[in-house]
C-alpha positions in Angstrom: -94.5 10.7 4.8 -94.6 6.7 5.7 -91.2 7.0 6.1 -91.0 9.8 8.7 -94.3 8.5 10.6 -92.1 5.4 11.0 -89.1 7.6 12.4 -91.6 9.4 14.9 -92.9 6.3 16.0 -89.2 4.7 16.5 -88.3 7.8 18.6 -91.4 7.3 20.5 -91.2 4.0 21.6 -87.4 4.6 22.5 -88.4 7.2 24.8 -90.9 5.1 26.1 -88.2 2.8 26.4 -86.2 5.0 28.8 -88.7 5.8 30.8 -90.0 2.6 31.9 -86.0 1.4 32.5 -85.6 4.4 34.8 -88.9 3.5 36.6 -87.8 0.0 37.2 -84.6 1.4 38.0 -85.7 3.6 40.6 -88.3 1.1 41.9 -85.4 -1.5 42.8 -84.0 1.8 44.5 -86.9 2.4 46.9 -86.9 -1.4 47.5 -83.3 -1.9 48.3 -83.5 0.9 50.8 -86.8 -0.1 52.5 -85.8 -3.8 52.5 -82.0 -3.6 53.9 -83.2 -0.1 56.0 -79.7 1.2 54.9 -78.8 4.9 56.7 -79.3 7.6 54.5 -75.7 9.0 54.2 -74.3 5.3 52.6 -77.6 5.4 50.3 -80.4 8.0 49.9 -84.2 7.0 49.0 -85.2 8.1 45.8 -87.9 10.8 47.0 -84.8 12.2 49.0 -82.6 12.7 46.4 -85.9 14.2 44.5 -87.1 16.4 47.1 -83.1 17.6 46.8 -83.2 18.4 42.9 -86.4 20.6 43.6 -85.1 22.3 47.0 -81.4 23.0 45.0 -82.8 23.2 41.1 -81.0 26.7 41.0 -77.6 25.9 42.1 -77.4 22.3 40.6 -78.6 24.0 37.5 -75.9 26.3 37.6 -74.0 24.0 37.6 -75.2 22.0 35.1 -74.6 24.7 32.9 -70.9 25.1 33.7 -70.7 21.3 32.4 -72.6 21.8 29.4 -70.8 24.0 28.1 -67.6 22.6 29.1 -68.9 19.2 26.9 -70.1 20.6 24.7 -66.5 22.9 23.7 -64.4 19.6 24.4 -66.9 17.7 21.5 -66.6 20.5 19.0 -62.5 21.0 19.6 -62.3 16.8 19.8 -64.0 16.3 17.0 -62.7 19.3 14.9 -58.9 18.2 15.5 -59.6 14.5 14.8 -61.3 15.6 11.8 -58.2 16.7 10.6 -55.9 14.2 11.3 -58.2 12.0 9.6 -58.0 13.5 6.4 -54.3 14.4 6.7 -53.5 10.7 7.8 -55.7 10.1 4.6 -54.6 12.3 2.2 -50.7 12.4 3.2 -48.8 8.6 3.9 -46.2 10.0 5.5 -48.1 11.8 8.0 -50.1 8.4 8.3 -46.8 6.6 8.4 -45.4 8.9 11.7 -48.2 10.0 13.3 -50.1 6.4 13.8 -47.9 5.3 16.3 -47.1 8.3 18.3 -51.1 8.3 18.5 -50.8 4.8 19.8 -48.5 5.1 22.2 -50.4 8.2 23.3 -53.0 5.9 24.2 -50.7 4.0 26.6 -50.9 6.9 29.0 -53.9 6.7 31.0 -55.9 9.8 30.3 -56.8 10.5 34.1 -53.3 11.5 35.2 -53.0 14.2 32.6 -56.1 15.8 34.9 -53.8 17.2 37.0 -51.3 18.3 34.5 -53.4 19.9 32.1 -54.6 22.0 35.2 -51.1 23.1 36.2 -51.0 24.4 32.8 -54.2 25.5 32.0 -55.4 27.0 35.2 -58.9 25.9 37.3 -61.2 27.8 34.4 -63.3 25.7 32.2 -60.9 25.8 29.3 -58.8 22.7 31.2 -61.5 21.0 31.2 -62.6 21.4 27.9 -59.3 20.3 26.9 -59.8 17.0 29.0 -62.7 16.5 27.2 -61.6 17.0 23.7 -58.7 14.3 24.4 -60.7 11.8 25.8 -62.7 11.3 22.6 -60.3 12.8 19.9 -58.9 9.3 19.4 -62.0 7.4 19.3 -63.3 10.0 16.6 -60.2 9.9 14.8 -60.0 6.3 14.4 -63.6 5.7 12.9 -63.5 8.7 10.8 -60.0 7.1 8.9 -61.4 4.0 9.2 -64.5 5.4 7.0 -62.2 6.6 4.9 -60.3 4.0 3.9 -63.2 2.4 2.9 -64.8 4.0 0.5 -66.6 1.6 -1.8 -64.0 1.1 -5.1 -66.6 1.4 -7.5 -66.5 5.4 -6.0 -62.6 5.4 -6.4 -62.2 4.2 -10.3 -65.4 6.4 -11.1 -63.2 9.4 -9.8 -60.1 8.1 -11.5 -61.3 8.3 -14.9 -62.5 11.6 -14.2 -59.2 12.9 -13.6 -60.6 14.0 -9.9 -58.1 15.8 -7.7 -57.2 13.8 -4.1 -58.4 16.1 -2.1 -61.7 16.2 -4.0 -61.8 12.5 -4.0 -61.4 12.9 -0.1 -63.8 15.7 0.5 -66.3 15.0 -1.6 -66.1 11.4 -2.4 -64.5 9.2 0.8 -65.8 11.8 3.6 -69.3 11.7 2.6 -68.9 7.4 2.2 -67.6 7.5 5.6 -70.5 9.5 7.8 -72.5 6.8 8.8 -68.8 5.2 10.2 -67.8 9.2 11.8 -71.5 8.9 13.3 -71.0 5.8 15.2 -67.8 7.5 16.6 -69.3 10.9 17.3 -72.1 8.5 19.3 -69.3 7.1 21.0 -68.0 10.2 21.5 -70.9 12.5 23.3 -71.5 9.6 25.9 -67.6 9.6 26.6 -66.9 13.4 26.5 -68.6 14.1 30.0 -66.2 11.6 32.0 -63.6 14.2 30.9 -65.4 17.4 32.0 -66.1 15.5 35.1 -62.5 14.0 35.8 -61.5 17.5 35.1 -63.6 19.2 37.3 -62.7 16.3 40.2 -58.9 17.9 39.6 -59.6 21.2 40.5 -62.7 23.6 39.4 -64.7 26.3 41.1 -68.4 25.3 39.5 -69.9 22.3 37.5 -71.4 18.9 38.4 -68.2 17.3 39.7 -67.2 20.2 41.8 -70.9 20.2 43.1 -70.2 16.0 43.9 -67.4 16.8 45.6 -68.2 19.2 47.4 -70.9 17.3 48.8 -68.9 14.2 49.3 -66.6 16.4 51.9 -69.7 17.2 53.5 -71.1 13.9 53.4 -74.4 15.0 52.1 -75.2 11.9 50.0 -79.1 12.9 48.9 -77.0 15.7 47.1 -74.5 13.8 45.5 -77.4 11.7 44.1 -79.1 14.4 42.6 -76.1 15.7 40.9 -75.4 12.1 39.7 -78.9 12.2 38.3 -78.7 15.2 36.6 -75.3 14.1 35.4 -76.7 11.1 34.0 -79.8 12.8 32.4 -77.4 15.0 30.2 -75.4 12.3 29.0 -78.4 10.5 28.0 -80.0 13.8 26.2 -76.9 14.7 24.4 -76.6 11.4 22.9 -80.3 11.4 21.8 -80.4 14.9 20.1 -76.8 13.6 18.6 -78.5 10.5 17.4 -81.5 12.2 15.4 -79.0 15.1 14.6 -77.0 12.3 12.5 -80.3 10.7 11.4 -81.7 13.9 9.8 -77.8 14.4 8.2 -77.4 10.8 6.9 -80.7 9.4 5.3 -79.2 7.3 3.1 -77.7 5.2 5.9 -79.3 2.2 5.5 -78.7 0.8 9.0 -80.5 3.4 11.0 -83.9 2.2 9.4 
């Protein structure tokens, strides 16, 4: 009971937190625009871009669904394949031995000009940008979850040994769970990275979602509306990486660190 009073009162108090950064945030906003007079269409007040959520709140939050979703598929498909190299580059040393440095060099190719390609090949519909998505954080998940696995405490290992445990028990049962509070700090890394893939997908070519919206807007110079997708943007990120985070909390008590 202490303990999860504590937890509520942590959760509290980061939320608190947030809000009085965005405040001061949006206070040096209003200031900078009332101070400089800038014109509207290079920067928007805050109660513009406001007064634009309300007046749009069905369309942007169309829209915003559109990008949810297309998040959301690219962190389950992301994480699901890097899973499974993981273990593979765990389990297997040849596959650990070949497949590390294509990985690597894969990494040499800068993930925003396979937008367009994936596009070509994929077609405008959300699946492309799922797929952006899922690439942009399967290495980052695959890394930390080997790297979790390779170091499983060895007092874990010769306790499995003598009980003549199979290897791929040792690895799902043994090394996997040792590793979760290392595969959480990736999957964190993970949610707040996954939307610049939607969005650089959506920026390539898409009919509906947040980027489209921005760009759409951009062509039109209608800045206040930019904003407010921006802002919605940014309050999804945020969320999904705070349901994430107490997800993983509720999943991994025993992780010292997160008390």
């Amino acid at each position: 009971m202490l303990e999860r009073r504590f937890s509520k009162k942590g959760s509290l108090s980061s939320i608190a937190r947030l809000l009085c950064i965005a405040f001061v945030l949006l206070f040096f906003w209003w200031l900078m625009v009332f101070l400089t007079d800038v014109p509207s269409f290079i920067l928007p007040a805050p109660q513009m871009v406001f007064i634009k959520l309300w007046q749009l709140k069905a369309l942007l939050f169309s829209h915003l669904l559109v990008t949810l979703f297309e998040i959301v598929g690219g962190l389950l498909l992301g994480v699901l394949l890097g899973f499974i190299f993981a273990i593979n580059m765990q389990l297997f040393y040849s596959v650990r031995l070949w497949l590390l440095p294509i990985l690597l060099f894969s990494q040499a190719v800068p993930v925003f000009a396979l937008a367009p390609i994936l596009v070509l090949w994929l077609g405008y519909g959300m699946f492309s940008k799922v797929v952006m998505a899922a690439i942009i954080i399967f290495f980052p998940v695959l890394m930390t979850c080997f790297d979790g696995l390779r170091h499983t405490p060895i007092g874990y290992l010769d306790l499995a040994k003598t009980m003549n445990v199979k290897t791929w028990q040792v690895v799902l049962r043994i090394r996997f769970p040792a590793a979760l509070p290392v595969i959480a700090s990736g999957l964190r890394m993970a949610v707040v990275v996954a939307p610049i893939g939607a969005i650089i997908g959506e920026w390539v070519g898409s009919g509906a979602g947040l980027g489209y919206y921005m760009l759409h807007s951009n062509a039109r110079m209608q800045v206040a509306e930019m904003f407010a997708a921006l802002i919605l943007l940014a309050g999804l990120s945020i969320g999904l990486y705070y349901i994430t985070d107490l997800v993983l909390k509720r999943l991994i008590p025993w992780n010292q660190e997160q008390r």
